[in-house]
PDB file of N, CA, C and O in Angstrom, chain B, residues numbered from 101:
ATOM      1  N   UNK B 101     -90.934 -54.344 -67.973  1.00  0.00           N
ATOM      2  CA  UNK B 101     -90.621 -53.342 -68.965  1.00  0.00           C
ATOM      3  C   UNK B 101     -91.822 -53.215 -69.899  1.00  0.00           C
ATOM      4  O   UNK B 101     -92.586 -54.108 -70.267  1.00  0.00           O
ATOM      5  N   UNK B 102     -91.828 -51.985 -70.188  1.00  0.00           N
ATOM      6  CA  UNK B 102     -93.097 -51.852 -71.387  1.00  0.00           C
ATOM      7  C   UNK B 102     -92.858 -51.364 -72.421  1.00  0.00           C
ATOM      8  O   UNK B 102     -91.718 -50.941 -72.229  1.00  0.00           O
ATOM      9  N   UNK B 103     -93.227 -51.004 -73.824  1.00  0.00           N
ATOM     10  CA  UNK B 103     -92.914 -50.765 -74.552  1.00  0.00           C
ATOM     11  C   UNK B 103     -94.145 -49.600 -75.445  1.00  0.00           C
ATOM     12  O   UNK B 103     -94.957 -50.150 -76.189  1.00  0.00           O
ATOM     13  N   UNK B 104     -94.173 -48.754 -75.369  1.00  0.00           N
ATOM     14  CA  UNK B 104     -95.159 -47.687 -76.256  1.00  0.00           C
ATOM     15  C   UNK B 104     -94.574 -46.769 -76.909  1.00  0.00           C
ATOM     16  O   UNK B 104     -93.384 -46.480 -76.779  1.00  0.00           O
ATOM     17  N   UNK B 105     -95.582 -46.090 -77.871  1.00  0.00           N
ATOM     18  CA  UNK B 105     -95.126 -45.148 -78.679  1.00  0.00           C
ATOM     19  C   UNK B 105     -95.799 -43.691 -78.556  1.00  0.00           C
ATOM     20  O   UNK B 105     -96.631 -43.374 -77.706  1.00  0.00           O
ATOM     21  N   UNK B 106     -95.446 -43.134 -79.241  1.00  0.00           N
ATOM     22  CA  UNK B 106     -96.218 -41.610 -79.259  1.00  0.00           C
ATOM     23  C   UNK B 106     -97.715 -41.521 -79.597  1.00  0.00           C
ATOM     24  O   UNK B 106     -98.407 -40.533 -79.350  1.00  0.00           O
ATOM     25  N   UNK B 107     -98.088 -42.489 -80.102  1.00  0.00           N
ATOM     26  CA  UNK B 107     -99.297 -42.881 -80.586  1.00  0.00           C
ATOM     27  C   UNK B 107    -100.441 -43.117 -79.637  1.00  0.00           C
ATOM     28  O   UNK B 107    -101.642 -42.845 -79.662  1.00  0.00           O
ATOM     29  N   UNK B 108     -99.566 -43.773 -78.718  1.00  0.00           N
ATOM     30  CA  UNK B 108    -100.328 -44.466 -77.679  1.00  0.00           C
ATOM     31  C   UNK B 108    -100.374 -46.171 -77.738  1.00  0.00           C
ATOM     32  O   UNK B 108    -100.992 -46.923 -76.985  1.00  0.00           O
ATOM     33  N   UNK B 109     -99.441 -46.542 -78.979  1.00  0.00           N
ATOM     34  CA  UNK B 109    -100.272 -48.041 -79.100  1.00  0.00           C
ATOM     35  C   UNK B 109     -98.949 -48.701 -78.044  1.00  0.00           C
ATOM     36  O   UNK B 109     -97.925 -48.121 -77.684  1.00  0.00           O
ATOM     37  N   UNK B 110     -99.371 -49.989 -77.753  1.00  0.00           N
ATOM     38  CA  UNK B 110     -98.579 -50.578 -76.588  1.00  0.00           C
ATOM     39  C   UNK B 110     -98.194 -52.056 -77.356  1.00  0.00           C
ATOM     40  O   UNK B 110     -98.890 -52.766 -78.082  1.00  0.00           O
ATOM     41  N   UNK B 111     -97.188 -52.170 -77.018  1.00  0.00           N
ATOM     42  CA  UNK B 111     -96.812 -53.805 -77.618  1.00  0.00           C
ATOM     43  C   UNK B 111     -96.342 -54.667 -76.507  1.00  0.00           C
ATOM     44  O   UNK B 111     -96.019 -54.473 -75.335  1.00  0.00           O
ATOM     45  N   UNK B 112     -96.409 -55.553 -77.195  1.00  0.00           N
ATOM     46  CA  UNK B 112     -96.586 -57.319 -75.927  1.00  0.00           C
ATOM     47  C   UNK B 112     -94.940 -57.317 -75.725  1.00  0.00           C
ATOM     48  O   UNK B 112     -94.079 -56.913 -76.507  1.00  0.00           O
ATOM     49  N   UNK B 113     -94.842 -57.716 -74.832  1.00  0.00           N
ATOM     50  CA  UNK B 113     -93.121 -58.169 -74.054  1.00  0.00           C
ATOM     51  C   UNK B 113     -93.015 -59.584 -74.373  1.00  0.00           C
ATOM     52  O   UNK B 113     -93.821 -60.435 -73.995  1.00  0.00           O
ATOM     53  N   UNK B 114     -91.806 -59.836 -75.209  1.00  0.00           N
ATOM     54  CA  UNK B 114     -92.252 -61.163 -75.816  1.00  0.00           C
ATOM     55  C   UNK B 114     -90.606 -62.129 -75.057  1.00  0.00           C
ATOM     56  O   UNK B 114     -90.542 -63.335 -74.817  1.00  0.00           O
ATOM     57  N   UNK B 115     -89.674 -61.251 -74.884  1.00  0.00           N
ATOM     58  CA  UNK B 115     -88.517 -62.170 -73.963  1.00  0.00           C
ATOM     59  C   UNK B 115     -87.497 -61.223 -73.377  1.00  0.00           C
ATOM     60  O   UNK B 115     -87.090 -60.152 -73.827  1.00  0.00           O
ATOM     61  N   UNK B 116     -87.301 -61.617 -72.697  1.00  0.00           N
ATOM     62  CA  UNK B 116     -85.842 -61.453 -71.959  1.00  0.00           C
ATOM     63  C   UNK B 116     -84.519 -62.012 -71.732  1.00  0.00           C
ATOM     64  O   UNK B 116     -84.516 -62.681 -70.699  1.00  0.00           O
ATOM     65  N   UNK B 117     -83.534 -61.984 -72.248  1.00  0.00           N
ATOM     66  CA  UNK B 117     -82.292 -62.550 -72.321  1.00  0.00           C
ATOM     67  C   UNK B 117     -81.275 -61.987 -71.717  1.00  0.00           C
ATOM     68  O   UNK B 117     -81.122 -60.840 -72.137  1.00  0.00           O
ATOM     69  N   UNK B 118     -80.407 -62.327 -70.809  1.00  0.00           N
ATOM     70  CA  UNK B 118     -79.008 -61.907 -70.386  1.00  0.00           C
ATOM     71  C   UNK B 118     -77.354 -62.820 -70.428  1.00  0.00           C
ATOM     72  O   UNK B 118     -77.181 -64.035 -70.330  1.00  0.00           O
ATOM     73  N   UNK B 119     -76.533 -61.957 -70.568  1.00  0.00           N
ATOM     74  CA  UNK B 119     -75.467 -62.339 -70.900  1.00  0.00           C
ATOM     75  C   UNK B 119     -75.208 -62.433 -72.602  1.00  0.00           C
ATOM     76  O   UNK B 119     -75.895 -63.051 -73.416  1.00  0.00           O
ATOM     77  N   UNK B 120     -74.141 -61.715 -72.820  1.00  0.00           N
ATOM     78  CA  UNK B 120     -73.855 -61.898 -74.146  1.00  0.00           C
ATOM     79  C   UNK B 120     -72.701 -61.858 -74.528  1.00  0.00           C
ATOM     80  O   UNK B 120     -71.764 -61.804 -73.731  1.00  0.00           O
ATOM     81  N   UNK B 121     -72.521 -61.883 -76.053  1.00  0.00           N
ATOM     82  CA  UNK B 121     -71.033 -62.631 -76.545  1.00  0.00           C
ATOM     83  C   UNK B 121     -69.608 -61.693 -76.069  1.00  0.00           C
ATOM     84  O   UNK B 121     -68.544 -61.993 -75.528  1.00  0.00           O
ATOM     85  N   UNK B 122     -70.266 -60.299 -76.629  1.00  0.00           N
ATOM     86  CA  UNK B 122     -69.240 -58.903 -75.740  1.00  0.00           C
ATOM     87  C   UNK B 122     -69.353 -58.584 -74.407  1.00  0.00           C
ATOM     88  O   UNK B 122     -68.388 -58.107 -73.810  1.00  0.00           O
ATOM     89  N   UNK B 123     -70.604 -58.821 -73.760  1.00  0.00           N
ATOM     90  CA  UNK B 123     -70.399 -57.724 -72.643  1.00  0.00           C
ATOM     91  C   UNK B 123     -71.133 -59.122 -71.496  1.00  0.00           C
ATOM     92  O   UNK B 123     -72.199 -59.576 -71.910  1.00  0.00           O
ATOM     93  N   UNK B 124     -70.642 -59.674 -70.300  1.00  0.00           N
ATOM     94  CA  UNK B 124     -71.747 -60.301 -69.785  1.00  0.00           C
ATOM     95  C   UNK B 124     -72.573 -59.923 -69.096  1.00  0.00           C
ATOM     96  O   UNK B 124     -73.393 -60.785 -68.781  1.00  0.00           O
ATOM     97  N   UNK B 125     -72.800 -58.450 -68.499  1.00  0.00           N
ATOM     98  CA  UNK B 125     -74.125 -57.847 -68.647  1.00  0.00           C
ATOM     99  C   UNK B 125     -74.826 -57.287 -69.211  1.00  0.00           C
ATOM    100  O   UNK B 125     -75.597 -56.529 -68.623  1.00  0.00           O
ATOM    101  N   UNK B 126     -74.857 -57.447 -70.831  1.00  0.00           N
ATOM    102  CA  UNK B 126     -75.688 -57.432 -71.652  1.00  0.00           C
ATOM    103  C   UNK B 126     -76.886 -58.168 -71.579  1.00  0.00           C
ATOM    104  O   UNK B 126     -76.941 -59.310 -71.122  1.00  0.00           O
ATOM    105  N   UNK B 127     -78.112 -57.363 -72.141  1.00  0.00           N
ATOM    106  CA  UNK B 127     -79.516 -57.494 -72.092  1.00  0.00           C
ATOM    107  C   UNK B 127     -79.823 -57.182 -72.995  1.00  0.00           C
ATOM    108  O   UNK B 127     -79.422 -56.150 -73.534  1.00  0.00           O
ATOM    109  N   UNK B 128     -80.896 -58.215 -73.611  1.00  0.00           N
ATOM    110  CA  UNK B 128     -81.781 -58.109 -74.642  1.00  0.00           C
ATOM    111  C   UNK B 128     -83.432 -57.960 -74.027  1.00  0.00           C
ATOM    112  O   UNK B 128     -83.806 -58.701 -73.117  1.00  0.00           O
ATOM    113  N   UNK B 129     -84.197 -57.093 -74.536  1.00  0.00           N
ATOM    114  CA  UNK B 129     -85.367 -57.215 -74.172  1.00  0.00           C
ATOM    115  C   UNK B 129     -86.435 -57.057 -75.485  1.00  0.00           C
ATOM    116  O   UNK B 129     -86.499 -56.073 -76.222  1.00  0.00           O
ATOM    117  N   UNK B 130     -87.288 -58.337 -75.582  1.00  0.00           N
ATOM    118  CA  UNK B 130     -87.617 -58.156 -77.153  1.00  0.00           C
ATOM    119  C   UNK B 130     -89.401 -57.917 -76.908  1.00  0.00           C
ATOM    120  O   UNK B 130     -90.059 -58.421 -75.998  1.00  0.00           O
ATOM    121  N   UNK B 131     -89.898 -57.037 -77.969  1.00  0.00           N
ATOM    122  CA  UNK B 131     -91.349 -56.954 -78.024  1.00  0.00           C
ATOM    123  C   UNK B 131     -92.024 -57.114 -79.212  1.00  0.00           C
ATOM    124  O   UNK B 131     -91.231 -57.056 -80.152  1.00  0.00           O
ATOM    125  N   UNK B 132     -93.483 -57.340 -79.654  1.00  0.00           N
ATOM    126  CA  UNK B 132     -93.952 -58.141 -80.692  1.00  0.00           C
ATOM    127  C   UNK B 132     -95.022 -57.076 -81.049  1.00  0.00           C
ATOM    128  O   UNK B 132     -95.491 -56.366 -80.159  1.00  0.00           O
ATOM    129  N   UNK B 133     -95.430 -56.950 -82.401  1.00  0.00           N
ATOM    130  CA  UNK B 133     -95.861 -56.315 -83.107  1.00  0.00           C
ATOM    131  C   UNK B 133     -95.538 -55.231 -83.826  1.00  0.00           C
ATOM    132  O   UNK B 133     -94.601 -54.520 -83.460  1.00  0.00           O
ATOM    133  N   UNK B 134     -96.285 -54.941 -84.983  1.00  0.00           N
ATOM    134  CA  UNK B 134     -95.697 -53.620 -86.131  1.00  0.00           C
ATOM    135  C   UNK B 134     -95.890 -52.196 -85.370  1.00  0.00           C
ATOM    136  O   UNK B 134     -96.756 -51.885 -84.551  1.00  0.00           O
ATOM    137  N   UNK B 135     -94.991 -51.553 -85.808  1.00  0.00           N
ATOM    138  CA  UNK B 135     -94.830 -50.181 -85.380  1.00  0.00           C
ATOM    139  C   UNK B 135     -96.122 -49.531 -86.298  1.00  0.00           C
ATOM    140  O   UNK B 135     -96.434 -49.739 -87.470  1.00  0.00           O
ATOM    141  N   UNK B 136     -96.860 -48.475 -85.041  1.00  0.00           N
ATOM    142  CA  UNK B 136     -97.945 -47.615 -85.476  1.00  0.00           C
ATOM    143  C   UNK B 136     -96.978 -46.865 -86.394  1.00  0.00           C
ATOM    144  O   UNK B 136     -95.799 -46.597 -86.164  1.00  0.00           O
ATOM    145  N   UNK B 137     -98.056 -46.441 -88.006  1.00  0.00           N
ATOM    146  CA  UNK B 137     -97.264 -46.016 -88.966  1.00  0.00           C
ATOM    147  C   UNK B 137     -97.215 -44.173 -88.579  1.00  0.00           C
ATOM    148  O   UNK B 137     -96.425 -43.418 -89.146  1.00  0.00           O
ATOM    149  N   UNK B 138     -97.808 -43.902 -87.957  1.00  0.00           N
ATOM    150  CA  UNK B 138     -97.645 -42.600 -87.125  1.00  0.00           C
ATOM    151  C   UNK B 138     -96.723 -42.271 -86.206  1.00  0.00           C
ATOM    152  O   UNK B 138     -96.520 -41.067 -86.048  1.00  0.00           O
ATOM    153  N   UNK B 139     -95.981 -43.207 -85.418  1.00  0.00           N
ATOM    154  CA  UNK B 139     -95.512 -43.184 -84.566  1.00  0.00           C
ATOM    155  C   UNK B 139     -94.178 -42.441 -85.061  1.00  0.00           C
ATOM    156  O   UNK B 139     -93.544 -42.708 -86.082  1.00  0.00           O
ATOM    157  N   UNK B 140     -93.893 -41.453 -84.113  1.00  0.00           N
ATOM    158  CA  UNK B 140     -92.449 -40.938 -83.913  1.00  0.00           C
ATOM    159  C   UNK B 140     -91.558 -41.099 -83.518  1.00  0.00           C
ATOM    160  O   UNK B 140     -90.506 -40.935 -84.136  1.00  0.00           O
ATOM    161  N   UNK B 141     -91.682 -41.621 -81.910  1.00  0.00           N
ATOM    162  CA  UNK B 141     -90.961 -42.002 -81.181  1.00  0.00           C
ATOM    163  C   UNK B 141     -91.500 -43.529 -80.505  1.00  0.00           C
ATOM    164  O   UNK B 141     -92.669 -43.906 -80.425  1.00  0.00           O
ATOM    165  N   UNK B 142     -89.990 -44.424 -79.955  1.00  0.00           N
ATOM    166  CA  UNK B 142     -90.942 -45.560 -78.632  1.00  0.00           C
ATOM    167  C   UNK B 142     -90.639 -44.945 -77.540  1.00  0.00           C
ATOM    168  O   UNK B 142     -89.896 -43.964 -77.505  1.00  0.00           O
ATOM    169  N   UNK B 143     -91.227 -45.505 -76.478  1.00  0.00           N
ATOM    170  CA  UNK B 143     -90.534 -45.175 -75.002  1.00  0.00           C
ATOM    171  C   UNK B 143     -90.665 -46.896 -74.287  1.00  0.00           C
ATOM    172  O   UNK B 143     -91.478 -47.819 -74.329  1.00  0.00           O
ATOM    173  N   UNK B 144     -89.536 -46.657 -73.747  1.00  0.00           N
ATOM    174  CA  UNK B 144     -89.500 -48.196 -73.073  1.00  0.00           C
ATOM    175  C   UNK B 144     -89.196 -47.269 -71.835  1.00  0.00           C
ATOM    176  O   UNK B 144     -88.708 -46.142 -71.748  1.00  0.00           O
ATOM    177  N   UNK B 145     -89.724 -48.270 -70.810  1.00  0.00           N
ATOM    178  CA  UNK B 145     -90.339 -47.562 -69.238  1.00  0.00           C
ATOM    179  C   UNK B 145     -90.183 -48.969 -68.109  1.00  0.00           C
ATOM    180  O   UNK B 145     -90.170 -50.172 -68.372  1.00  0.00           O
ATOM    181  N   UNK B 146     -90.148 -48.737 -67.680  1.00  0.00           N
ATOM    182  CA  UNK B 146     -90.001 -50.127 -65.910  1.00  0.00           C
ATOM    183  C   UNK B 146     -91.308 -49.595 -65.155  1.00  0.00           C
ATOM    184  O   UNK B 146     -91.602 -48.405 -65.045  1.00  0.00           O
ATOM    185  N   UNK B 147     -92.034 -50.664 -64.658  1.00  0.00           N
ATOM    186  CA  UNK B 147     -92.975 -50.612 -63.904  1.00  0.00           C
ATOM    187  C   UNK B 147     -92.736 -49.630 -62.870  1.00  0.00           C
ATOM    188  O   UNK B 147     -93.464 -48.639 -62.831  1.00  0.00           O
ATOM    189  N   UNK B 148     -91.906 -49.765 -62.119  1.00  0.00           N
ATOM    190  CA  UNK B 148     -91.596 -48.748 -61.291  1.00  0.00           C
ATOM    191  C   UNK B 148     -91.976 -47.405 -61.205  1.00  0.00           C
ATOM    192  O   UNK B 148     -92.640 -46.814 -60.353  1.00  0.00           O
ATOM    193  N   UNK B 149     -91.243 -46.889 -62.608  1.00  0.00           N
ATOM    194  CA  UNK B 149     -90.958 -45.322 -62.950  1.00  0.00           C
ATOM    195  C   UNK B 149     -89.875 -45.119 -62.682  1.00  0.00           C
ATOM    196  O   UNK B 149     -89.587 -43.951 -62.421  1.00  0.00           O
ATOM    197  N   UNK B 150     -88.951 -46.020 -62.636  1.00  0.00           N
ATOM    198  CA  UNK B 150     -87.261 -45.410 -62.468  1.00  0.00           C
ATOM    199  C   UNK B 150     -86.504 -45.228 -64.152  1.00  0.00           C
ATOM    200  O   UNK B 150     -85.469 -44.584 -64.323  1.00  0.00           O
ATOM    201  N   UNK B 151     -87.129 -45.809 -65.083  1.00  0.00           N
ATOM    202  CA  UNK B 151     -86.626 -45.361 -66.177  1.00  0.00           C
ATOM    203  C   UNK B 151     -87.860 -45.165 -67.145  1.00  0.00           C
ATOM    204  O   UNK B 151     -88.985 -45.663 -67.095  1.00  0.00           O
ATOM    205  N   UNK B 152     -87.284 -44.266 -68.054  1.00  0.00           N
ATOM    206  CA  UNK B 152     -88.304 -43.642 -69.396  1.00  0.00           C
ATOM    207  C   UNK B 152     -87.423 -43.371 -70.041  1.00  0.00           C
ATOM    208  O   UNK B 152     -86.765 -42.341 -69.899  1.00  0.00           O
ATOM    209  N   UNK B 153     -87.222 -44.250 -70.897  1.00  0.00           N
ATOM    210  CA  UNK B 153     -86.291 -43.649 -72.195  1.00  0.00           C
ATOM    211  C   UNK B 153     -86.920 -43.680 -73.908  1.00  0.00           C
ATOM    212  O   UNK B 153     -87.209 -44.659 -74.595  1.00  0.00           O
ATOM    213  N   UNK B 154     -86.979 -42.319 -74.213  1.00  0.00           N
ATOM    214  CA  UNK B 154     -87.751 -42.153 -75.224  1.00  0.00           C
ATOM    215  C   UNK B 154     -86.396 -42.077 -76.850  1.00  0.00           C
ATOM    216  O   UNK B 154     -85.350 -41.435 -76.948  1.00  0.00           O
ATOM    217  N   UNK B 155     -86.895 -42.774 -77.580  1.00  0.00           N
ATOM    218  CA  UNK B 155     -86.379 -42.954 -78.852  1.00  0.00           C
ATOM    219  C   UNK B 155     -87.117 -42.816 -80.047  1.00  0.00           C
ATOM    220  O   UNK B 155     -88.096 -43.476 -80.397  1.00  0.00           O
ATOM    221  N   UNK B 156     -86.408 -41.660 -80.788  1.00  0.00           N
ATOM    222  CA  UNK B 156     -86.699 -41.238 -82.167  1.00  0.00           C
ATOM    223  C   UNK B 156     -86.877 -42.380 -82.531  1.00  0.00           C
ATOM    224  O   UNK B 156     -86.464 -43.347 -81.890  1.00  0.00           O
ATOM    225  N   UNK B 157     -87.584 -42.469 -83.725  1.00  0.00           N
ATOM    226  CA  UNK B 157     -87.516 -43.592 -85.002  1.00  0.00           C
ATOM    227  C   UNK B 157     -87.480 -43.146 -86.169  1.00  0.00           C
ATOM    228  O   UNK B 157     -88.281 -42.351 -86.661  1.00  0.00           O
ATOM    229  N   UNK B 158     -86.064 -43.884 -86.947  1.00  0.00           N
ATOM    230  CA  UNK B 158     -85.648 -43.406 -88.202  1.00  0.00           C
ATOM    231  C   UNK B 158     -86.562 -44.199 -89.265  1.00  0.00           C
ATOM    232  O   UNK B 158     -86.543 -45.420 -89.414  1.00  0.00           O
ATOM    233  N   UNK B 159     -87.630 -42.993 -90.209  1.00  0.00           N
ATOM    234  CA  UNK B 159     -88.162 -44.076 -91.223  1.00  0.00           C
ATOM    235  C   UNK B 159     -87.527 -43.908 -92.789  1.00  0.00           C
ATOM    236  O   UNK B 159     -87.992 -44.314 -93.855  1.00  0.00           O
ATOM    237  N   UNK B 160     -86.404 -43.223 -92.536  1.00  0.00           N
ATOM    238  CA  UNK B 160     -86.052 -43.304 -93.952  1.00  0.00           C
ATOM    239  C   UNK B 160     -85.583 -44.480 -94.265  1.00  0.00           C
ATOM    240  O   UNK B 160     -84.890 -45.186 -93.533  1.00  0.00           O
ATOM    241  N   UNK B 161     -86.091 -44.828 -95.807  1.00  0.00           N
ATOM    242  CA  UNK B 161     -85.508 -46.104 -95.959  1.00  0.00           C
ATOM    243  C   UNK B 161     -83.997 -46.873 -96.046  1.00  0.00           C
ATOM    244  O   UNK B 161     -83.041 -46.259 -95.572  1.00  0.00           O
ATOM    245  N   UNK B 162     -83.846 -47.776 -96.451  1.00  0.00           N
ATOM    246  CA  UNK B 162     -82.714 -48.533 -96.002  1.00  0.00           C
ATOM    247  C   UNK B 162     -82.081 -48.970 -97.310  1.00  0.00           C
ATOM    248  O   UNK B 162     -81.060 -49.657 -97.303  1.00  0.00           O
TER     249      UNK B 162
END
């Protein structure tokens, strides 16, 4: 799995976890570093090319 943004910048794949407390095919897939402050969207993608799923990012604050 990979992890990029609209930007272009790419972040490190830092773990993979399965099974969880609700669902036991639940998946966690975690990646490391700060979000480009430009960035609009991520896209997380599979080596393959069988998935591309692109996600807004909300920066209003919290």
């Amino acid at each position: 799995m990979t992890l990029t943004d609209d930007t272009g910048a790419e972040y490190a794949w830092r773990a993979t976890s399965s099974g969880g407390m609700v669902l036991p095919d639940e998946v966690s897939v975690g990646f490391h570093g700060p979000l480009a402050e430009a960035a609009d969207w991520i896209v997380v993608s599979d080596p393959g090319g069988t998935m591309d799923e692109r996600i807004a990012l909300d920066r209003r604050p919290i």
